[in-house]
N, C-alpha and C positions, 0 to 999 in steps of 0.2 A: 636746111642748109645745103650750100651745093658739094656732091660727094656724100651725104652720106647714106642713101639709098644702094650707094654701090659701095659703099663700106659696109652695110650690113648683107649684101648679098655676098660679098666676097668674106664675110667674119665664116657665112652659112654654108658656100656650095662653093667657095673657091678652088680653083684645080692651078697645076703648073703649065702652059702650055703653050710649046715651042718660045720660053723663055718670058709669059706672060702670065699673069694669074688673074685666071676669068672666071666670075660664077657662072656653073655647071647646070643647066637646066631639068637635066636629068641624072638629079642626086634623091634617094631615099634618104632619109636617114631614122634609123629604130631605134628608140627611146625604150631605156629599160623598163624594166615591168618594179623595180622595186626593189627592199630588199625583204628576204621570207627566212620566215623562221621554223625549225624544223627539229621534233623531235624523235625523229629514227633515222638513220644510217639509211633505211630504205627509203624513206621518201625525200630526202634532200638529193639522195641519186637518181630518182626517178625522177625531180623538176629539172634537175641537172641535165639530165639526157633531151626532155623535152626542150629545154633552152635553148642547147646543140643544133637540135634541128630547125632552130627561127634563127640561125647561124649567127649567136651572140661564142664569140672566144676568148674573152677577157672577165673576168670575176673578180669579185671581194668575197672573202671566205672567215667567217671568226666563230672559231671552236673554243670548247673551253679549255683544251690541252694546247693549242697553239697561240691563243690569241686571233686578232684581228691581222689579213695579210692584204692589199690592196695590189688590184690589176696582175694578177693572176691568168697564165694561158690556162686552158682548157685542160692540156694535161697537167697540169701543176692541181688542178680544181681536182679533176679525178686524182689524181695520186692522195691527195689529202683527204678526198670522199671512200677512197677504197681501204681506208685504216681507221676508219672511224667503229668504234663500238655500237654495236647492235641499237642501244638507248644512246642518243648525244646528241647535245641541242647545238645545232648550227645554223648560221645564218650567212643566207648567198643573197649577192646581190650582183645580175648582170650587167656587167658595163653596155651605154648606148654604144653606136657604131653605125658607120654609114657607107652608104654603095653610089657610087656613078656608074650610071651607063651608058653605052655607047648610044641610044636614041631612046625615042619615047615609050616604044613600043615594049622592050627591054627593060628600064623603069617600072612600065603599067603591070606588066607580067609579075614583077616581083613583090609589088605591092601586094595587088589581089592573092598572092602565094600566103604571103604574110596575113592577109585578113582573115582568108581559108583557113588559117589554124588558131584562128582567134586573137591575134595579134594587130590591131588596129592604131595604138599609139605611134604612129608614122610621122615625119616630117617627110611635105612634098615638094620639089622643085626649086629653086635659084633661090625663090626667099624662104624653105621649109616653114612651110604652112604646117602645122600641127592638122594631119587628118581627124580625128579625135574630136578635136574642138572645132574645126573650120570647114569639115569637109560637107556638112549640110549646104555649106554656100556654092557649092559645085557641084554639077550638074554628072559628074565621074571623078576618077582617077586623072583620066587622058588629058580630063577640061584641067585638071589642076596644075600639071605638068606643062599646061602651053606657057611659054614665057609671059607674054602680055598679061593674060590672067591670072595668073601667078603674082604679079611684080604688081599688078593694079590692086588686088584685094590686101598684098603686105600692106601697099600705101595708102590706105582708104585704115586699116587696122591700127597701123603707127600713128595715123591723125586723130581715131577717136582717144589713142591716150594723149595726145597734143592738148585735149581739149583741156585734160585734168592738169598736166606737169609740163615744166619744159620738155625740150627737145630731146635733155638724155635721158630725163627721166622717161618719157613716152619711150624711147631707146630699150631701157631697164625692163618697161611694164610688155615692151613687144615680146620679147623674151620667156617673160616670168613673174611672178605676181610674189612670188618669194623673193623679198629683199637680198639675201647672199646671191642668188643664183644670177640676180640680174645686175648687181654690181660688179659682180666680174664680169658678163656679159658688157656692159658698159665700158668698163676698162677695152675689153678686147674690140669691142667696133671702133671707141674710138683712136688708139691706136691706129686701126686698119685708116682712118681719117687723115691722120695726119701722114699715115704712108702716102697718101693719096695727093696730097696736097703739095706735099716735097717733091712727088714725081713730078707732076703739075707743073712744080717753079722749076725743076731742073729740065726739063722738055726742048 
């Protein structure tokens, strides 16, 4: 349908710009690793610190004296890591989070940073290509990041779930093969759809 390619680019990499909001070419964006569970005060602070440095700032934190607390800054994580008892089973989980940069090269560089510490669960470019899952189809990082290539392999992706489900569902399944994850995903593009559409008629 027409518009929705650039609904899902804009659900993905959209930015604000000079009053216009355009999918960003050179967006990462790093998908959390999970959530882990941990029985010493020391090693929940040791993945803790390791996390820090793949520059995740946002957590979910559930002790068993606190409960469950979600999207948590980073000092809030330590202040609650720094009073834990020696033995105490907790569970972190880092929030995704994503970066634009100013060109490709800037992008490329932070990727590879992030691969170097063994973090590869990446989303690349305007349509966040899961590196992980997609990036054997690219020839690098650089290739992933060009718009065209980028924007060609979402749409050649979105069509092989076309083949199984409608339009939203292929939508839902581009996303996530988890049903919750990709109905809200669905929600959110189409939304972005009918933003699209209104602008359209009012033009």
């Amino acid at each position: 349908p027409a518009g929705l390619l650039h609904a899902i680019s804009l659900v993905e990499s959209g930015q604000g710009i000079r009053g216009w909001v355009l999918p960003w070419p050179f967006t990462v964006g790093v998908n959390s690793p999970g959530s882990h569970t941990f029985t010493t005060a020391a090693s929940a602070q040791a993945a803790f610190t390791r996390w820090r440095t793949l520059g995740f700032v946002r957590f979910n934190v559930r002790t068993a004296s606190g409960g469950l607390k979600n999207n948590l800054t980073a000092t809030q994580t330590a202040q609650i890591l720094q009073t834990l008892p020696t033995a105490a089973l907790t569970v972190i989980e880092p929030r995704s989070y994503g970066r634009r940069f100013n060109n490709v090269t800037e992008a490329e560089s932070f990727a590879h940073r992030m691969m170097s510490q063994g973090h590869n669960n990446l989303d690349i470019g305007m349509m966040q290509v899961n590196w992980r899952v997609h990036g054997k189809h690219f020839r690098n990082v650089r290739a992933a990041l060009e718009p065209t290539a980028n924007l060609a392999y979402a749409t050649n992706y979105l069509l092989t779930h076309k083949q199984k489900y409608d339009w939203w569902g292929a939508v839902g399944r581009y996303h996530s093969g988890t049903a919750r994850y990709a109905n809200k995903y669905i929600k959110n593009v189409y939304a972005m759809y009918l933003r699209i559409h209104r602008a359209n008629r009012n033009a």
